[in-house]
C-alpha positions in Angstrom: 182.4 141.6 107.8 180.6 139.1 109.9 178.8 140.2 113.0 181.0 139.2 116.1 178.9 138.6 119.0 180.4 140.6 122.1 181.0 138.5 125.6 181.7 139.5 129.1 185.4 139.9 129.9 186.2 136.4 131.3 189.1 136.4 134.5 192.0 134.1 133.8 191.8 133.7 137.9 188.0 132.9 137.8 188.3 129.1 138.4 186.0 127.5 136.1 188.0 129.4 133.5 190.4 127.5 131.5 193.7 129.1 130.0 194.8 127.7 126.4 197.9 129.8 126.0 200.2 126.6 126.2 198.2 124.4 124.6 199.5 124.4 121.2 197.1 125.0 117.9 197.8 121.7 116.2 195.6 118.5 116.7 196.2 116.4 118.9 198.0 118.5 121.3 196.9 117.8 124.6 196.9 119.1 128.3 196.0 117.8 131.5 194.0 119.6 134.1 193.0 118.5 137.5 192.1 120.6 139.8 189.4 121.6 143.0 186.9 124.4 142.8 184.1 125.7 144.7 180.7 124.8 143.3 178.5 128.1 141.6 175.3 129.5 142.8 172.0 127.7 141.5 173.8 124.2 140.6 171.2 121.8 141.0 167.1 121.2 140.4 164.6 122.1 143.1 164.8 119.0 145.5 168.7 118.5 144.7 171.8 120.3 143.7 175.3 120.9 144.7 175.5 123.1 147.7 177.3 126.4 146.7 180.8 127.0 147.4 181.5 123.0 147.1 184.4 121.5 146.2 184.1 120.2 142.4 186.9 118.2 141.5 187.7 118.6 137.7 190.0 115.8 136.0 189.6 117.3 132.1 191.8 117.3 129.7 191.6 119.5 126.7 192.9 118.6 123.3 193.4 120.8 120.2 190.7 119.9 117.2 191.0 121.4 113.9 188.6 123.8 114.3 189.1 124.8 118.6 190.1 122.8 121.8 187.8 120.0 123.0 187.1 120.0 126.8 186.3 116.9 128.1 186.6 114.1 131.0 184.9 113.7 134.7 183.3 116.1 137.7 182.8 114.6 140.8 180.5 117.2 143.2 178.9 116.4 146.3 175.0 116.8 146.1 172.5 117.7 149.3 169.0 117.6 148.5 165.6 115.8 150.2 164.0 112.5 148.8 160.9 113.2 146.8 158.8 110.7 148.6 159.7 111.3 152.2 161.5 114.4 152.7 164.3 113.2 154.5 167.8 114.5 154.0 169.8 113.1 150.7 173.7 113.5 150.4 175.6 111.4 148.1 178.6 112.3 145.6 177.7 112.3 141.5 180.5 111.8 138.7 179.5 113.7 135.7 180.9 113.4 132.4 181.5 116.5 131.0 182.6 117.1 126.9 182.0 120.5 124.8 184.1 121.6 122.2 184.7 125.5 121.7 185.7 126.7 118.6 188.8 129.0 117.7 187.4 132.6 117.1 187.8 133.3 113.8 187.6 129.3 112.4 185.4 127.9 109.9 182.9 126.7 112.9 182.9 130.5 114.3 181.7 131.7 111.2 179.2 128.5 110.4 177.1 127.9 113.5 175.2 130.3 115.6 176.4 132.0 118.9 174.8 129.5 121.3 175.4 126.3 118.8 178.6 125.7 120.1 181.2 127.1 122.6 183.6 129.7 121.8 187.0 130.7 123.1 187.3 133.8 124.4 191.3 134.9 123.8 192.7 132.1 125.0 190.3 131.5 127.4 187.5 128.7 127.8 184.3 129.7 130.6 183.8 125.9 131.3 180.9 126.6 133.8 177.8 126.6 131.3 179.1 122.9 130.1 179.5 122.3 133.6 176.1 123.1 134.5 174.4 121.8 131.7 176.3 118.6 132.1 175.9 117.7 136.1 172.1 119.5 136.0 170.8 117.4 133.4 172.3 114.4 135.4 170.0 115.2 138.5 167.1 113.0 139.2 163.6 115.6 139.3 162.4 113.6 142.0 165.3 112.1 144.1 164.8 109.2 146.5 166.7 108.1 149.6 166.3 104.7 148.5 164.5 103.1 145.7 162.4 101.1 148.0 161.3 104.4 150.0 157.3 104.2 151.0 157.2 107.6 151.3 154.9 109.2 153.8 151.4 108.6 154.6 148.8 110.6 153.4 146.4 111.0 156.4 149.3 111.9 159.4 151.9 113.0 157.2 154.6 110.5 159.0 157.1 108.6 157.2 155.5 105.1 156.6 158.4 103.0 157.1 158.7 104.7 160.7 154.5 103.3 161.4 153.8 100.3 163.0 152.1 97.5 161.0 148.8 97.6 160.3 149.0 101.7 160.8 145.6 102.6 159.6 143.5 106.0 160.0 139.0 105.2 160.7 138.2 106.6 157.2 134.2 107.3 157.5 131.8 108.3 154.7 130.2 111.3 155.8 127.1 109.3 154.0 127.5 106.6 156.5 128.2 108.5 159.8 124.9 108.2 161.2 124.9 104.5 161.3 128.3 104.3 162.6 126.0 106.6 165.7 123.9 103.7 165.5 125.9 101.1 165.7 128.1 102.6 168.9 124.5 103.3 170.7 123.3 99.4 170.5 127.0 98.4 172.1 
């Protein structure tokens, strides 16, 4: 008998949970679902992410395969983050496509792929949040900007460069060359 892995109870009510009890078990079957729900803890990348509690808005639909239900179509989530280059505040909205099939427990692809190969319905019940993670973390920029022309901020007084007048320069001496610069300022 082959090993079956054991998974947390999922809740029907949890909403990044997805219920297949009416979607029927032949291919091609399909069902609609559009709804709002608040963003999870941790969704984003150091600099950027989706603010927790969000609103995600989720326009999937999920069609019966052969072998399990594929998941797939478009999250839009509001993301809050600071630019890379000059720290100032980001916000801006990111449509993610999202896709992962999940096999039928018991099918030829449950018993032919590893645990974390593909997903895996649980009952009749899909836990969409990993594919939602994977899918709108892997779509975040490591090093956001607030625009792609942004000069970032200058070295020497730490001030955004674009906010300096022209010409903004900071007296760099050599320490090698500081007594001159003595001389110099005596002889004016």
């Amino acid at each position: 008998m082959p090993h079956q892995p054991q998974h947390p109870h999922l809740d029907p009510r949890s909403p990044l949970v997805l219920e297949t009890r009416d979607l029927p078990r032949r291919p091609g079957a399909l069902h609609a679902v559009q709804r709002k729900v608040p963003a999870p803890k941790d969704l984003g990348l150091e600099l950027i992410g989706v603010p927790h509690g969000a609103e995600l808005d989720l326009q999937l639909r999920m069609e019966s395969v052969s072998e399990g239900v594929l998941v797939s179509g478009i999250v839009t989530a509001p993301l809050a983050g600071e630019c890379g280059r000059c720290l100032r505040p980001i916000s801006d909205t990111l449509d993610v496509p999202l896709q992962e099939f999940y096999a039928y427990e018991h099918s030829t692809t449950d018993e032919t792929t590893d645990e974390d190969e593909v997903g895996r319905l649980q009952g009749d019940l899909i836990d969409l949040e990993p594919a939602l993670r994977d899918s709108v973390v892997l779509s975040l920029a490591a090093n956001p900007v607030c625009r792609e022309d942004c000069p970032g901020l200058c070295p020497e007084c730490g001030v955004p460069i674009d906010e300096l007048p022209a010409g903004h320069t900071h007296e760099q001496v050599d320490p090698r060359w500081a007594a001159l610069s003595q001389i110099k300022t005596s002889e004016e």
